[in-house]
Every structure is written in structure tokens, then in C-alpha cells.
N, C-alpha and C positions, 0 to 999 in steps of 0.2 A: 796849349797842349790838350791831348784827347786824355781823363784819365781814362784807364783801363780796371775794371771790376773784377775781384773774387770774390761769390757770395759765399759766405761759409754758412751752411744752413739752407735748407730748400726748401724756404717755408713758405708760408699764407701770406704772410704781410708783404715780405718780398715781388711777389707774382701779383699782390693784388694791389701796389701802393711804387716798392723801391724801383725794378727793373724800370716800369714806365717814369719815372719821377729821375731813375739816373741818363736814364736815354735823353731825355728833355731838356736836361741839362748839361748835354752835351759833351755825356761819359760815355763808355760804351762797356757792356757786360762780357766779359769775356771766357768767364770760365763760373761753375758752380762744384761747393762738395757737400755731398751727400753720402753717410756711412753706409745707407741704403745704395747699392752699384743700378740697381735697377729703379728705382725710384728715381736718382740721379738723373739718368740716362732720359728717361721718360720728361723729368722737368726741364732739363736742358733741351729738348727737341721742340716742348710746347712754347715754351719761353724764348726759342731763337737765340740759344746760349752755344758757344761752338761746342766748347769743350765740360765736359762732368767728370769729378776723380771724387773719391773713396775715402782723402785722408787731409787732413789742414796739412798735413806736411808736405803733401806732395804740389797741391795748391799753393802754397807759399813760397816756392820753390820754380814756379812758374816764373821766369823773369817778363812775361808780357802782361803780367798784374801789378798795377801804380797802386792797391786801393782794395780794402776788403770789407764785407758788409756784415757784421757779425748777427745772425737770428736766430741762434740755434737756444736749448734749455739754459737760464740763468746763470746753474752754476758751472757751466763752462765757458761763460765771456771773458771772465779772468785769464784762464790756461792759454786760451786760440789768442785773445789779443794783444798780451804779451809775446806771446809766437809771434804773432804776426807782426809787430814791433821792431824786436830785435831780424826779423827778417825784412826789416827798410819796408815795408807796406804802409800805408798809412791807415787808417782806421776807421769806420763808423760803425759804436756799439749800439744794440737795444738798450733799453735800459728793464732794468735796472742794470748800471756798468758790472755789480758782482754782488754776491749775497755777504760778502762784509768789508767794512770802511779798508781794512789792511790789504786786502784783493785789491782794490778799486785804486787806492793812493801807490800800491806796486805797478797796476795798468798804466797809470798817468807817469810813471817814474821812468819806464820801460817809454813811453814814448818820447819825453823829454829827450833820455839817454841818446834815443836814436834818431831825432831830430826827424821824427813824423808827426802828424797829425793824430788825437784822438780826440773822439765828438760823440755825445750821445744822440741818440733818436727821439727826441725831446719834441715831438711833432707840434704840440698847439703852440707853442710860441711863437709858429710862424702864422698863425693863422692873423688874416687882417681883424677880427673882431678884438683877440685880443693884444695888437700891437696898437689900436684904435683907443682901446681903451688904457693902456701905458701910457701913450701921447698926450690923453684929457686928461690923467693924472700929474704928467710931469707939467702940463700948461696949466695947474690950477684951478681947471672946472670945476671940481666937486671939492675943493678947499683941502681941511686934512682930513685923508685918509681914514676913519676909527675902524671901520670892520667891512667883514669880508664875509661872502656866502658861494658856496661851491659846490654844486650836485652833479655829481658823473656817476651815478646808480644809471647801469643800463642790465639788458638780458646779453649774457654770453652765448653768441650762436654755438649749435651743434657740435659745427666742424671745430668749432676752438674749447671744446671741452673735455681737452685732452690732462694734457699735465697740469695747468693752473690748477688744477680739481684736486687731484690724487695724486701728488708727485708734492711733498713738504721737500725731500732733495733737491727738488729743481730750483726751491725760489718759487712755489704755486704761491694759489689766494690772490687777494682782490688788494692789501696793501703795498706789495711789490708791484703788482701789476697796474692797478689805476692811482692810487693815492701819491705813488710816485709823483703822476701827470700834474695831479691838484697841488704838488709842493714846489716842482719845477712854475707850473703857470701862475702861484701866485708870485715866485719870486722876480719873474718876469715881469710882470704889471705891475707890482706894487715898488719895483724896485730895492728892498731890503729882504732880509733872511728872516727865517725862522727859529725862535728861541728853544721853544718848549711845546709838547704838544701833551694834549689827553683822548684818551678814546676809548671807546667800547666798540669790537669786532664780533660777529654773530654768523652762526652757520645756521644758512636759512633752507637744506635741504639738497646744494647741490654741490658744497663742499667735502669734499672725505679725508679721512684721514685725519680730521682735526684742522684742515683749512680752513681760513675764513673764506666766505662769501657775503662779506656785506663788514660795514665799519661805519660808523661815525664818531666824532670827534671834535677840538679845536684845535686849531693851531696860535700861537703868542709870538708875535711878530718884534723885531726891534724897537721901534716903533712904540708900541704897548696895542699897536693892533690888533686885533682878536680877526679870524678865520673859522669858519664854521667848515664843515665839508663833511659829505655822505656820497660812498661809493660802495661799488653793488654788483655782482654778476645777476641777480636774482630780478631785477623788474624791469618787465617785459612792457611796461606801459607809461614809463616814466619819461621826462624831458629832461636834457641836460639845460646846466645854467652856472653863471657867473655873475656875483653882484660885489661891487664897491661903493660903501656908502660912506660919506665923509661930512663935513661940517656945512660943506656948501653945497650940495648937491651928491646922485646917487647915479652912477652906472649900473644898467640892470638888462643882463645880456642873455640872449636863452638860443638855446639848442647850437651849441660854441663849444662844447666837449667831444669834439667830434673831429674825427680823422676825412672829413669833406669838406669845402671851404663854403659852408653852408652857416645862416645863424644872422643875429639882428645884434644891435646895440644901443639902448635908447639911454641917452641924458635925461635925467628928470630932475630940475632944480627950482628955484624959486621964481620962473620967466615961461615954466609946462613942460614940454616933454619935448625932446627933441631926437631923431634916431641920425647916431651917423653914420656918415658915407663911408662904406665899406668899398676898398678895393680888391674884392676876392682873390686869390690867386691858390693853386696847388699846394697843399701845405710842406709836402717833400720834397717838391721841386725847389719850393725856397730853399729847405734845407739841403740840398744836394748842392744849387748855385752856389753857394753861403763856402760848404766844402770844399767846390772846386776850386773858388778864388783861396780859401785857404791855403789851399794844396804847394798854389805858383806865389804865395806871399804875399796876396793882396786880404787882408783881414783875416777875421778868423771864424771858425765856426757859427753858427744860429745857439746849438748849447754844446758847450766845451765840456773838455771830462772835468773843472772843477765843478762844473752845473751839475753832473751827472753827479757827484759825490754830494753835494749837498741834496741831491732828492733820494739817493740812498741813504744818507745821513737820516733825514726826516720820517723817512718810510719804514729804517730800523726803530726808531724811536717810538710812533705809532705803535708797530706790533710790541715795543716793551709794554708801551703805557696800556696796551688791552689786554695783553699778562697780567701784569702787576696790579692795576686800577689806583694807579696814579699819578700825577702828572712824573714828563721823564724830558729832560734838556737834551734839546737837539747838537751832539756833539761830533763835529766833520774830520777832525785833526789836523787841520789849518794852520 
């Protein structure tokens, strides 16, 4: 089956990553809303979308929509996905899924209920660097596990220094929006959760409002693994990177926090360094495939709404422990 798309939201990420990533896979876009009638109108022309409407109701309401793409401000992923929910649609949220665990565990209940689909936009876990590096963890190359290193400190372009900035209502700052990435993707490689985190959050000039723009931290893994991680709207010259280092050897993967299927990954153990074979592909496109075969009941999501609650889970926790300044238990309601 073709699905059929309602983007709710007529945003950046969409136009520059979902439409082409849902086409490729074999979806087809079929309608966009935009509270903006003219803006609407204007992105559905560029974008090759038939139809533009004004309201999630009226869009949801659309019976030629399988499937809706939630990008609009944080704290309205909750209200639309539930709409969209109990209106038989199926789902792919942003994440952060909602700015609190009760939001997010009523999203995932409203989808149960109605026997759709909900999935977050958990982009790097598809990427081949770091399923490359899941693989040489579950095959035992670098032995056990002990610690982790994770730098997603990048510059926020222009155009997207809109609400993350100065909108605290929306769900802005740099730990809902990247630290998220960093709690989903190590749950993904490392394959266990995260206990307990600590951090210190810093506004380095382009936060307002009392946003953060900048964080680091640890994260305490099941395990007893420790996790380092620093994330950033503020540096403009920085590399991303991902490291696991264990008893037997060390994974040490750089420019991988990235929404291109761009980036290296080198083994370095007690035999030299060895880089592997990466099979690049689309990162959204995995995740759209991934959807689609959920959609007709052939497996399930790249990251499920419980994935999306554990890196809200973790992300709330963060901003406690840079409040407070001290460690705070990553608690999901599982």
C-alpha cells in the first residue's frame, strides 16, 4: 500500500530531510497544515503537496491521509497526536514526543487504544556509523563496555533561531532539542538505559529568556557505564563525535551527530586501528521504510514512542540535575 501523508507543521526539517525521505519510500505527501493560510499555500506549491488547510482538524478529517508527520512547537505534539490518534492516523512525532512523561505516556495510550502507529523522529539511529557500531559492541570487539563520550555542540543556523531561543513554552534550549539525540543514540548502541544523570547547562549568549544553549554532563548507565556528553547551539567550529570505550578495545567515531549519512568509525584495539565498513544510506529514509513496513505489520518502528519517552525521560532529568546541581534518576513510568 501507498501510505498517504498529512504534515502537520510546515516546517524546515520537513522540506529539507521528511517530504523527500517519505517520497523514497514510497509514501506520497498528500496534503500539509499550516495556521499560516498563506504560508501554507506558498509551502504546499514549492513542495509539490496538493492540498494546504489551516487547522489539524480539518486535516485529520481528510480520509485520503494514512499517516501524519507531527513538526510543529513541542508543546503541541501532545494535543495534535492524540487528535490524530483517535482519528485512525497513524503517527510520526518530533521529538521531544511532549514536554512531560504524563503527555507522552497519554500519546502512546491514545495510539495503543486506536490501534495505530506512534514513532519518534529519533534520526541517528539509523545512521550506518552508529548501527556499525551497535554491531561491534553486541559481537564483543571492544569487550565490556565502561564509558562513553558524545559531542553534539554544533552552531544553530539562523533560520532555526527562532523558538528554541526564546519560547521556555515551546519546550526551546539545547536539552530538549539535542541531548534528547545523545540519550536516544546511546541507548541504541549500548543497548541498555540510562539510570541517573548530572549536568551543568550554561547560556552562552544566544539563549533568552533563561534558555539553555550549551550543557554538559554525565549520564549512569545500567551497566554502571558512565557517558560523558556536551551539546551546544553555540560553536560554530566544533566536530561532532561518538566514543565507546571498553575493556577490549575502543570505538571512536567523529562527525556522526549528523542528520547526513556522513562520518568514519574507527576500531582501535590491541591488533591497531582498523575503520569500518560503513554502508551509508539516507537516515530518514530508513526511518520512513522502517514506518511504512510498520504501518502493513511487518515490524515496527527505527524508534517507537517507548524510545521517544525514555529520551524525554532523560532530557527531563538533565534540565532537573542543571537546576538543582545534583545528580537526579532518570525516571520513565514504565
Amino acid at each position: 500500500m501507498t501510505v498517504r501523508w498529512g504534515l502537520i507543521g510546515a516546517s524546515t526539517i520537513a522540506r529539507e530531510w521528511v517530504i523527500d525521505a517519505i517520497r523514497a519510500a514510497g509514501g506520497d505527501v498528500v496534503s500539509v497544515m499550516s495556521t499560516n493560510a498563506e504560508r501554507g499555500r506558498a509551502y504546499a506549491a514549492e513542495n509539490g503537496i496538493p492540498k494546504a488547510v489551516t487547522s489539524v482538524d480539518e486535516l485529520l478529517g481528510d480520509a485520503s491521509v494514512d499517516a501524519v508527520y507531527i513538526s510543529t512547537t513541542n508543546e503541541l505534539h501532545a494535543p495534535q497526536a492524540i487528535a490524530a490518534a483517535k482519528a485512525g492516523k497513524h503517527v510520526l512525532c518530533e521529538k521531544p514526543l511532549a514536554l512531560s512523561l504524563e503527555d507522552a505516556h497519554a500519546m502512546a495510550k491514545a495510539a495503543t487504544d486506536a490501534g495505530v502507529i506512534l514513532a519518534t523522529n529519533h534520526h541517528l539511529r539509523n545512521a550506518a556509523s552508529h548501527r556499525a557500531m551497535y554491531q561491534a559492541i553486541a559481537d564483543g570487539q571492544i569487550g565490556k563496555p565502561l564509558s562513553a563520550r558524545v559531542f553534539h555542540a554544533v552552531y544553530l543556523p539562523p533560520h532555526l533561531q527562532g523558538w528554541r531561543l526564546d519560547k521556555p513554552q515551546a519546550g526551546g534550549g539545547v536539552i530538549l532539542d539535542i541531548t534528547v539525540h545523545d540519550a536516544d543514540t546511546l541507548r541504541f548502541v549500548l543497548g541498555e538505559n540510562p539510570v541517573e544523570v548530572i549536568a551543568f547547562a550554561q547560556t552562552g549568549g544566544m539563549g533568552k529568556a533563561g534558555l539553555e544553549d550549551a550543557v554538559m554532563g554525565v549520564m549512569r548507565f545500567e551497566s554502571g557505564l558512565i557517558a560523558q556528553f556536551h551539546d551546544g547551539f553555540t560553536t560554530k567550529f566544533a566536530e561532532t563525535g561518538f566514543e565507546v570505550h571498553g575493556t577490549e578495545g575502543s570505538l571512536i567515531a567523529r562527525n556522526v551527530m549528523t542528520q547526513k549519512p556522513v562520518g568514519t568509525v574507527v576500531l582501535r584495539d590491541a591488533s591497531g586501528e582498523h575503520e569500518l565498513p560503513l554502508d551509508q544510506h539516507n537516515l530518514y529514509e530508513t526511518a520512513l521504510k522502517a514506518f511504512h513496513a510498520a504501518v502493513v505489520g511487518e515490524g515496527k518502528p527505527s524508534a517507537t514512542a517507548e524510545d521517544g519517552i525514555w529520551s524525554l525521560a532523560t532530557g527531563l532529568a538533565v534540565v532537573e540535575a542543571a537546576k538543582a546541581g545534583h545528580a537526579v534518576k532518570v525516571e520513565t513510568g514504565f
